[in-house]
N, C-alpha and C positions, 0 to 999 in steps of 0.2 A: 124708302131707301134706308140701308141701317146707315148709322154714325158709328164708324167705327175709329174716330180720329178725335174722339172725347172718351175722357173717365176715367179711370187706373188702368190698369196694364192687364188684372184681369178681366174688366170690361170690354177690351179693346179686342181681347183674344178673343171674347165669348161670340163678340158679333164677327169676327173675321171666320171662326166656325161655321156659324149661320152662313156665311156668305157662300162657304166650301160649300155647305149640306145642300145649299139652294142650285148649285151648280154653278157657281160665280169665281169657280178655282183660279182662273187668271187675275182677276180684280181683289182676289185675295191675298196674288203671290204678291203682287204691286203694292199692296198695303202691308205687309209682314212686313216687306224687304223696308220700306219705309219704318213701320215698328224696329227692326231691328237698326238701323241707324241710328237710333233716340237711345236704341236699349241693345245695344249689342249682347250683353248677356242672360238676355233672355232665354233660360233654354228651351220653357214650352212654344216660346218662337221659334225659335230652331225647329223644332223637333214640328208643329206644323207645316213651318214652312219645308219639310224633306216629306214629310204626306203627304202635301196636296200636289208637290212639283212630282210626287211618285204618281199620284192619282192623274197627273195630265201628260204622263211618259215622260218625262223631263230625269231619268234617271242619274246623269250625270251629276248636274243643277242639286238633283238629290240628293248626290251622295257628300256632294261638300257638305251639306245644313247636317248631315246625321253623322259624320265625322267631327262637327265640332261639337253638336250634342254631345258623343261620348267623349270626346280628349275635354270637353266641361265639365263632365261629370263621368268619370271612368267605370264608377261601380255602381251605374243605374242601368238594371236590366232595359229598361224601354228604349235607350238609344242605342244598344246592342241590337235587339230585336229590329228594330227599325233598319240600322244598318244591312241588316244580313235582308231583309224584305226590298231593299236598295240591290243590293250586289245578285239578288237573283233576278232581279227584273235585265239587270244587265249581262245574265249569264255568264255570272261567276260564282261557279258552284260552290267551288271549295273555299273562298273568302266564306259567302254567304255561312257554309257548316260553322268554318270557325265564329264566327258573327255568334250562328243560334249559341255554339256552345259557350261563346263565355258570355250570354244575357241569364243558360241557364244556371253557369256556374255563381251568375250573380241573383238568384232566384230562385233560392231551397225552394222544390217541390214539399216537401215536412218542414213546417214549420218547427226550431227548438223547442224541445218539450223536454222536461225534468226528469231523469234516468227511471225506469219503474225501480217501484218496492216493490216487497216481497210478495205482494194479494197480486199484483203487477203478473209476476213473473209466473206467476202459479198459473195466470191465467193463459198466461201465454202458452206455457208449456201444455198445458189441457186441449188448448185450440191448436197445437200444433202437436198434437196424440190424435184428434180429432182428421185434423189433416190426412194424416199420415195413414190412419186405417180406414179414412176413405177412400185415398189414392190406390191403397190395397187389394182394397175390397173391387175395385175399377178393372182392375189386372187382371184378379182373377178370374170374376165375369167375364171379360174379354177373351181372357184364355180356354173358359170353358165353350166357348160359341164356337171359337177356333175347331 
């Protein structure tokens, strides 16, 4: 049986996962909810406990824990994302969209990178000549089969 009621706070987490993966999700919520008393600011508690209560239909249940995830921590895409994985299980579309979109507004797909130079932009321009008289070149083939 694991001990998940010894060790630091990421120990305690790591075996209440195990307990999820094992398919123990209820003996897990019972011991979060416990975790979270001790540690109420827990947010990877939080943020388990709205998984696992998602993972056992408990959508409601879920949507507290992934609401206080994000009002915790406002500009962390994961309890957005989670939120919105919450509000569609309960068929709420349109929360859910707004949900996705600000986890991805909190979640450059491009990471910041440093403006190009000049070797940059040359290359750019070449691959986007490149582009462009292929695109062309597509047409007109197309057009002659026509």
């Amino acid at each position: 049986m694991i001990d998940d009621t010894a060790g630091s706070a990421a120990e305690q987490l790591s075996a209440l996962r195990a307990l999820v993966a094992d398919g123990r999700g209820e003996l897990a919520v019972i011991r979060l909810r416990r975790l979270l008393q001790g540690e109420p600011r827990s947010i990877e508690a939080q943020a388990l406990l709205a998984s696992t209560l998602l993972s056992l239909h408990q959508p409601e249940e879920a949507l507290r824990s992934a609401d206080a995830v994000v009002a915790a921590e406002p500009n962390n895409p994961e309890g957005h994302h989670l939120r919105a994985r919450v509000l569609l299980q309960l068929g709420q579309a349109s929360p859910a969209l707004a949900a996705s979109e600000a986890a991805v507004d909190r979640e450059p797909l491009v990471p910041a990178a440093a403006p190009p130079d000049e070797d940059d932009r040359r290359l750019l321009i070449a691959g986007g000549a490149v582009l462009v008289v292929t695109a062309i070149a597509g047409v007109i083939a197309w057009r002659r089969k026509r």
